[in-house]
C-alpha positions in Angstrom: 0.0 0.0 0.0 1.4 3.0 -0.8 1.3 6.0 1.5 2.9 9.0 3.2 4.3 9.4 6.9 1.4 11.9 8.4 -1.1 9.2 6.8 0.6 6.4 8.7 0.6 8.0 12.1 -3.7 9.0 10.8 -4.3 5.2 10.7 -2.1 4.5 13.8 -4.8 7.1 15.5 -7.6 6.3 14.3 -6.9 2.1 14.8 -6.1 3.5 18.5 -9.0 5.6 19.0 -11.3 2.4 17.8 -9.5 -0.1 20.1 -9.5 1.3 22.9 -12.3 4.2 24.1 -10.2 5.5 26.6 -7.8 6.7 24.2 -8.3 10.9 23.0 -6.3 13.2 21.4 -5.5 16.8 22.6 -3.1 20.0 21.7 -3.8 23.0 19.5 -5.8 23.1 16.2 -5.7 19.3 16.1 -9.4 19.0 16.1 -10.9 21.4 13.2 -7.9 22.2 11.3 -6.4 18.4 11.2 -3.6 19.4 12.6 -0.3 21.6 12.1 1.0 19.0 9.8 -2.5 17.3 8.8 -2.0 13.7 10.8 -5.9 14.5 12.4 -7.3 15.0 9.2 -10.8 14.0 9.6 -10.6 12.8 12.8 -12.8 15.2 14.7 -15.7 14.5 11.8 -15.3 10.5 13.0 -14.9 10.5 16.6 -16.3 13.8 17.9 -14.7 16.6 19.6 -14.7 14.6 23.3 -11.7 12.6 21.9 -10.4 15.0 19.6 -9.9 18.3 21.9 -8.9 21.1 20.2 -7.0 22.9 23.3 -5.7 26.5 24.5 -2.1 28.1 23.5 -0.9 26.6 26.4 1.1 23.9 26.7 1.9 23.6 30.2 -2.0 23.7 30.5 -3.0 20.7 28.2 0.2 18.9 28.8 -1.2 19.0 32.7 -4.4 18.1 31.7 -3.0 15.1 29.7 -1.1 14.2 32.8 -4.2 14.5 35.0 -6.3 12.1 32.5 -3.6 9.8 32.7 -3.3 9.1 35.7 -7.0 8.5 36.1 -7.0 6.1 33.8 -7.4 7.4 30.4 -4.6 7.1 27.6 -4.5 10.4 25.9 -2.3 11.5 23.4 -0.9 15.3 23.2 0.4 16.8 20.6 2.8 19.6 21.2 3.0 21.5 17.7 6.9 21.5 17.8 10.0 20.5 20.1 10.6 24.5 21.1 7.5 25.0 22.6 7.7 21.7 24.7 9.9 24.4 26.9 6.6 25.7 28.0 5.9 22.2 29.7 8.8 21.1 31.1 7.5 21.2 34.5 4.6 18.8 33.8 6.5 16.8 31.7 10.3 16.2 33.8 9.0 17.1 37.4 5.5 15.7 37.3 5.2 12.9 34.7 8.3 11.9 34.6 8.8 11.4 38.4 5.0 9.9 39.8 5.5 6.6 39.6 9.0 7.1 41.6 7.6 9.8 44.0 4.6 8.3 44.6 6.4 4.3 45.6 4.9 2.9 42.7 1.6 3.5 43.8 0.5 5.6 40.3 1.7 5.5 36.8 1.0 7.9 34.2 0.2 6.4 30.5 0.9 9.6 28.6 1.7 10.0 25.1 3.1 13.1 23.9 3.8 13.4 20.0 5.9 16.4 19.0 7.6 18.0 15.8 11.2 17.8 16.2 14.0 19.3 13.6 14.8 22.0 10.9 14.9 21.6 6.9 11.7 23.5 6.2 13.2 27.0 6.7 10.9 28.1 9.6 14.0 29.7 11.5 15.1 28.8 15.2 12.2 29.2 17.1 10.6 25.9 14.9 13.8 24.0 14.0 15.4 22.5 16.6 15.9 19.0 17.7 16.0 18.6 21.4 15.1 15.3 21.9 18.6 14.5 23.3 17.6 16.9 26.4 14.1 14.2 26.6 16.8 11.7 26.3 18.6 12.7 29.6 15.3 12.6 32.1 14.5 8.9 33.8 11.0 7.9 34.0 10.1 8.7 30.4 10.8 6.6 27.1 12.1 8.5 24.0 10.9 7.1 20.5 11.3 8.9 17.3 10.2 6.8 14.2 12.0 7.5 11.2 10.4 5.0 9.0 6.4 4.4 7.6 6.5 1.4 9.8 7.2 3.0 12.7 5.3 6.7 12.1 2.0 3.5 11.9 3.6 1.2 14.7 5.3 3.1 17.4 1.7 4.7 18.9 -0.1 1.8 20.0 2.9 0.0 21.1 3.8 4.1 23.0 0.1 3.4 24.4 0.9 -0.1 26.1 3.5 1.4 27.9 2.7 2.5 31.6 5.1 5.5 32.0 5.1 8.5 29.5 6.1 8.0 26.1 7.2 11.0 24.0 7.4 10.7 20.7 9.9 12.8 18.9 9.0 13.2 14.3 11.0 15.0 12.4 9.1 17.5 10.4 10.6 17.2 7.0 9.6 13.3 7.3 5.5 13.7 7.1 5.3 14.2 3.3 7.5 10.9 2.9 6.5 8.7 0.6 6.4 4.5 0.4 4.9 1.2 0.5 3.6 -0.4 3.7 2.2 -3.0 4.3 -1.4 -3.7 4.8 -1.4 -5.5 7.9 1.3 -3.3 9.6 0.7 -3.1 13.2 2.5 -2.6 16.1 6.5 -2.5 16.2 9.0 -2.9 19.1 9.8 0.0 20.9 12.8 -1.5 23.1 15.5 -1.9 20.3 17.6 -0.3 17.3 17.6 -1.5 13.8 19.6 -2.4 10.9 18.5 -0.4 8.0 21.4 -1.2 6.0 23.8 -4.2 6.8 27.7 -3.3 6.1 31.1 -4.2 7.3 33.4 -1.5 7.3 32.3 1.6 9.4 29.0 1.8 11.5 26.8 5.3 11.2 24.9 5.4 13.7 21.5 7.8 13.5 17.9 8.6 14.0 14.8 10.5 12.7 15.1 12.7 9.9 18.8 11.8 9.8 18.3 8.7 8.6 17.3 9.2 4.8 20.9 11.3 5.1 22.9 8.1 6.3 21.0 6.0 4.4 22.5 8.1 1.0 25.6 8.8 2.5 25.9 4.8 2.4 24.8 4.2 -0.8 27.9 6.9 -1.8 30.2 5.3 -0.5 29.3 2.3 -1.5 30.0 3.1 -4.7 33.3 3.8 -3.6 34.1 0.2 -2.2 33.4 1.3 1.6 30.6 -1.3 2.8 28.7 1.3 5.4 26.2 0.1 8.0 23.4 1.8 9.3 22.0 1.7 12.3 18.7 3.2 12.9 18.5 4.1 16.9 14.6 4.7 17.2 14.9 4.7 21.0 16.5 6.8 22.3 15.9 6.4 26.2 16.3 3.8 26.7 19.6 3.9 24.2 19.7 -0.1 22.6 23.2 -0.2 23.8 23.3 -3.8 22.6 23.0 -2.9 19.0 25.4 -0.4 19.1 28.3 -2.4 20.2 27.9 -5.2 18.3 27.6 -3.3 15.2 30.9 -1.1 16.3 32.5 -4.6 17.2 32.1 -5.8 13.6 32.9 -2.5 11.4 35.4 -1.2 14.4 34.6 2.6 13.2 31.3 4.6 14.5 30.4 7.9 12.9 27.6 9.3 14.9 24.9 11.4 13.0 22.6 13.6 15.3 20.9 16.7 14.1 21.1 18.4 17.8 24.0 20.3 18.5 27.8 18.4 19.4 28.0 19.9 22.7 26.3 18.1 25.5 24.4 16.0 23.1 23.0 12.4 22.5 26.1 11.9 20.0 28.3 12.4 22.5 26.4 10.3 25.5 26.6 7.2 22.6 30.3 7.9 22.0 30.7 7.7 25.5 29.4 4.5 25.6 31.3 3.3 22.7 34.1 3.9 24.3 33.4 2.6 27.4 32.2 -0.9 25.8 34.2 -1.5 23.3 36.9 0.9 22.9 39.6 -1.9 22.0 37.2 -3.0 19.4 38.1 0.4 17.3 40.1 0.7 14.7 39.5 4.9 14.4 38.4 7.0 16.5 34.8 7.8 17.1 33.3 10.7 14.7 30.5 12.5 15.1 28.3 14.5 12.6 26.1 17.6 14.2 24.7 20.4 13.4 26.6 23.9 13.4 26.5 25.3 17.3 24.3 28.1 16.1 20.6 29.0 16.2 19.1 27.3 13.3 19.1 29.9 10.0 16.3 30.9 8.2 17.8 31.5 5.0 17.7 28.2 2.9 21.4 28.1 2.2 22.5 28.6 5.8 20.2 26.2 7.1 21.4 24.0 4.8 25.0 24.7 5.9 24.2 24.3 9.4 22.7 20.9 9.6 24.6 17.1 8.9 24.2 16.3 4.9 25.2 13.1 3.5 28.2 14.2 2.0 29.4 15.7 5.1 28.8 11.9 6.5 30.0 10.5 3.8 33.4 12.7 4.3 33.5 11.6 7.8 33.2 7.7 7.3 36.1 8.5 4.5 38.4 10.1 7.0 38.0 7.2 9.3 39.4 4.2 6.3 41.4 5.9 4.8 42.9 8.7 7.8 
């Protein structure tokens, strides 16, 4: 079947919405306008606006609310238009979701979904573009997802829905108009592990989220060249699949680390870390990371551009690591 991202996650909503009644969905202009980036298309016109809540400008407000459902006993889903404005609901989400089921001995648990817009490429300047998922990625109590692929954008939710601690999930915004085949019968996908998207020998790149369709070209580059790249597709990215990761960097003995959030402090460098830590006399180079430019992201198209990983700049770095 062919079909886009945004119309995979649709289905993966509305298949939620029909299993389970205590499933809603909630966030700003997700109800009568379908959406920022059109996933609830025609969802409102289905299931009514008591599971399809259009909410206030204020996230801290409906992230709260969505907290407050969950723990008694709903599943809601918020949607948070895009990573930045997450800031205005870190309280609810690191010192109240996040920390209940600890705080409270195990006594609650809070099965909260929150789906957000994550990345730059679509030149709608800093304020819209940046990827702080990494940040998510650093707070215990929560699990980090960010489907990359049409079978996770359908799989991920239902499977995020199971889960009795928050889930946020983290897609990239240039993804939703991507275009492919999935299958009919898709359906629920593991949320605990990494995966393969391209099996190699020679140097491991390691990535996630919009990031990926860039590794997955830088690899086919170099494999023109010779250089047999693999890639590894993260997906979760708390808990980190540190499994994967080691044994792929065992067989290639090089890592180059894509991550579209900025070098310092970041994800790339907790999983280089790691690397290091696990299986540094395993490497034949050292570990090389990919980021994006420690700036605000641009607006201007050809600064943007600049400023975030691109698969020859990859490419380039997988290079440097054969050949020195």
């Amino acid at each position: 079947m062919r079909t886009t991202y945004r119309e995979a996650l649709r289905t993966a909503h509305r298949e939620a919405l029909r299993r389970d009644p205590r499933v809603f969905l909630m966030g700003e202009d997700v109800g009568r306008y379908g959406g920022s980036y059109a996933v609830s298309k025609g969802l409102l016109e289905e299931f009514g606006p008591e599971r399809i809540r259009d909410t206030p400008l204020s996230e801290s407000t409906f992230v709260g609310a969505g907290v407050g459902a969950a723990l008694a006993g709903m599943r809601p889903i918020v949607e948070i238009m895009t990573v930045n404005f997450s800031l205005l609901a870190l309280d609810q989400i690191v010192n109240n979701a996040a920390l209940l089921r600890h705080m409270s001995g195990g006594q609650v648990s809070v099965p909260l979904v929150i789906r957000m817009a994550t990345g730059a490429g679509r030149q709608v300047a800093a304020q819209h573009s940046h990827s702080l998922e990494g940040w998510y990625a650093h707070i215990p109590g929560i699990k980090v997802l960010a489907p990359a692929t049409l079978e996770d954008a359908r799989g991920m939710l239902w499977s995020a829905l199971q889960d009795p601690d928050p889930v946020l999930l983290f897609e990239h915004a240039t993804l939703y108009a991507a275009e492919g085949d999935l299958a009919e019968g898709a359906g629920a996908v593991d949320i605990a592990r990494a995966a393969i998207r391209r099996p190699g020998r020679d140097v491991s790149i390691l990535t996630y989220g919009g990031t990926l369709p860039k590794a997955l070209a830088a690899a086919e580059a170099l494999g023109r060249e010779g250089i047999d790249a693999e890639v590894i597709d993260l997906r979760v990215l708390r808990p980190l699949d540190g499994g994967a990761i080691l044994a792929s960097v065992r067989k290639t003995r090089r890592a180059v680390i894509v991550d579209e959030g900025w070098r310092s402090g970041s994800l790339s460098a907790e999983i280089s870390a790691r690397i290091m830590e696990g299986a540094f006399y395993d490497l034949d180079a050292p570990v090389a990371r990919v980021c994006s430019a420690e700036t605000p992201i641009p607006y201007p198209r050809h600064l943007e551009e600049a400023a975030l990983p691109q698969p020859e700049g990859i490419a380039a770095a997988a290079r440097e690591l054969i050949h020195g």
